[in-house]
C-alpha positions as CSV (number, residue, x, y, z in Angstrom):
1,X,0.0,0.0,0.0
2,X,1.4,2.8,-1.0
3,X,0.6,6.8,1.3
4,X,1.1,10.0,-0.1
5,X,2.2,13.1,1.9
6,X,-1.2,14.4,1.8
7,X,-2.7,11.2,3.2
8,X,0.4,10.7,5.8
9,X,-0.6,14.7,7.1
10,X,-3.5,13.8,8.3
11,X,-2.8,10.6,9.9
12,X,-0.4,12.3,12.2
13,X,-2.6,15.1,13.2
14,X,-5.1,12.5,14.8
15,X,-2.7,11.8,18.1
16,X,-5.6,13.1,19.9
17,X,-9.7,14.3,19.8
18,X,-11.6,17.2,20.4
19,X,-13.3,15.5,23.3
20,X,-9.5,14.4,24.7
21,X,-8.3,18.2,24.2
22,X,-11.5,19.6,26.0
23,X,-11.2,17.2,28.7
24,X,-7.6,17.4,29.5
25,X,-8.0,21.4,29.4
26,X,-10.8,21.1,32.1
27,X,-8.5,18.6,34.3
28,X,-6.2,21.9,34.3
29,X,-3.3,20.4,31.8
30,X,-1.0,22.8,30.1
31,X,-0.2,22.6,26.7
32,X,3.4,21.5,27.2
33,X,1.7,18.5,29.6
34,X,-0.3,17.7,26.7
35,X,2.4,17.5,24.3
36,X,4.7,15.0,26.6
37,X,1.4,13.0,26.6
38,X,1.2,12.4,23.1
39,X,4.9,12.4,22.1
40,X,4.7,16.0,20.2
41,X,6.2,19.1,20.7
42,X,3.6,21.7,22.0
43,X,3.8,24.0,19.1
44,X,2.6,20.9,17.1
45,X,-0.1,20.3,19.9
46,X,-1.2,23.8,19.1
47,X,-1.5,23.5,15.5
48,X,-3.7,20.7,15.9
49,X,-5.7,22.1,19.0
50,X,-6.5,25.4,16.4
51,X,-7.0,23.0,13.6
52,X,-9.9,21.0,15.6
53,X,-11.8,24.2,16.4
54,X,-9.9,25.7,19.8
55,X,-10.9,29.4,20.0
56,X,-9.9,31.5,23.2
57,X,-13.7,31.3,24.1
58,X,-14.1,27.7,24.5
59,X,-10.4,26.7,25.6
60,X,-10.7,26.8,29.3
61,X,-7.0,27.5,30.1
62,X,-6.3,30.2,27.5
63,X,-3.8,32.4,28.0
64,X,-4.2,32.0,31.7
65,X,-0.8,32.8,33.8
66,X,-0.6,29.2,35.5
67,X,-3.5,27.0,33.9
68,X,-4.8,24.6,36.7
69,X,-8.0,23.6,37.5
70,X,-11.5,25.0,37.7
71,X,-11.6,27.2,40.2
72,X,-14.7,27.9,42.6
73,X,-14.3,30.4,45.4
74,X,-16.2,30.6,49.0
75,X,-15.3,33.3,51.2
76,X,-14.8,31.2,54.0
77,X,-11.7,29.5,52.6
78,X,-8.5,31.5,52.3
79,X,-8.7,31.4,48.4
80,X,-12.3,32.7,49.2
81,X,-11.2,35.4,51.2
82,X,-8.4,36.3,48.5
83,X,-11.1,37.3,46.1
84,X,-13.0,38.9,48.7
85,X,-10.2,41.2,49.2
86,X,-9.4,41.7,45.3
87,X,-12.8,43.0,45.1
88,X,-12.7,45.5,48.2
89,X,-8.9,46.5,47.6
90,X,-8.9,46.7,43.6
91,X,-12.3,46.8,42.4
92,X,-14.1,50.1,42.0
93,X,-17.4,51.5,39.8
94,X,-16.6,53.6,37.2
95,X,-20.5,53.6,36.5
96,X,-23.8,52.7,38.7
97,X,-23.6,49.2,36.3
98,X,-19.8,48.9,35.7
99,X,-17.3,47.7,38.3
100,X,-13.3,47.9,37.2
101,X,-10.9,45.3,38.3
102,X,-7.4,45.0,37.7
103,X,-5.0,41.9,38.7
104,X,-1.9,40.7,37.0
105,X,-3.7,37.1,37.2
106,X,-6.4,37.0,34.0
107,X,-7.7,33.5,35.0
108,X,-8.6,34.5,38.7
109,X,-10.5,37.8,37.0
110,X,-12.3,35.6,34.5
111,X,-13.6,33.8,37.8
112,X,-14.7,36.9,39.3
């Protein structure tokens, strides 16, 4: 049997599925994690995580500074109490309907 380069492309960008890339993201796996999963460098994992339809909106870890998992907050935990205190130190209303908050930590915001 004889595979042309075309057909040899796109047998090697199946190391892994949309569902597998979604569900790693959401176990709080970086890209570089991902990549020593499945043997590839992560600038390959990238190309194929684009190519199956990652986006920033529906890539969980995107751009955050330390991906990790889902986080939840309750103010009676110390993390709780850390966002408790980003939003009376940092926050404040430049409108009656608009509250602005800066943190060098985009993930924890998007939480927020």
């Amino acid at each position: 049997m004889r595979v042309t380069a075309k057909e040899a492309r796109v047998t090697s960008s199946t190391h892994f599925s949309w569902a597998d890339w979604q569900q790693w993201r959401e176990q709080g796996w970086s890209v570089a994690r991902i990549a020593r999963h499945v043997h590839l460098s992560p600038s390959r994992v990238n190309q194929i995580a684009r190519r199956l339809g990652r986006t920033p909106a529906n890539d969980p870890q995107y751009q955050k500074t330390r991906p990790g998992p889902r986080w939840s907050w309750d103010v009676t935990t110390e993390s709780g109490a850390y966002t408790l205190g980003l939003l009376w130190g940092l926050a404040s209303l430049t409108s009656p309907t608009t509250l602005l908050i800066r943190h060098r930590d985009k993930g924890r915001l998007e939480q927020l």
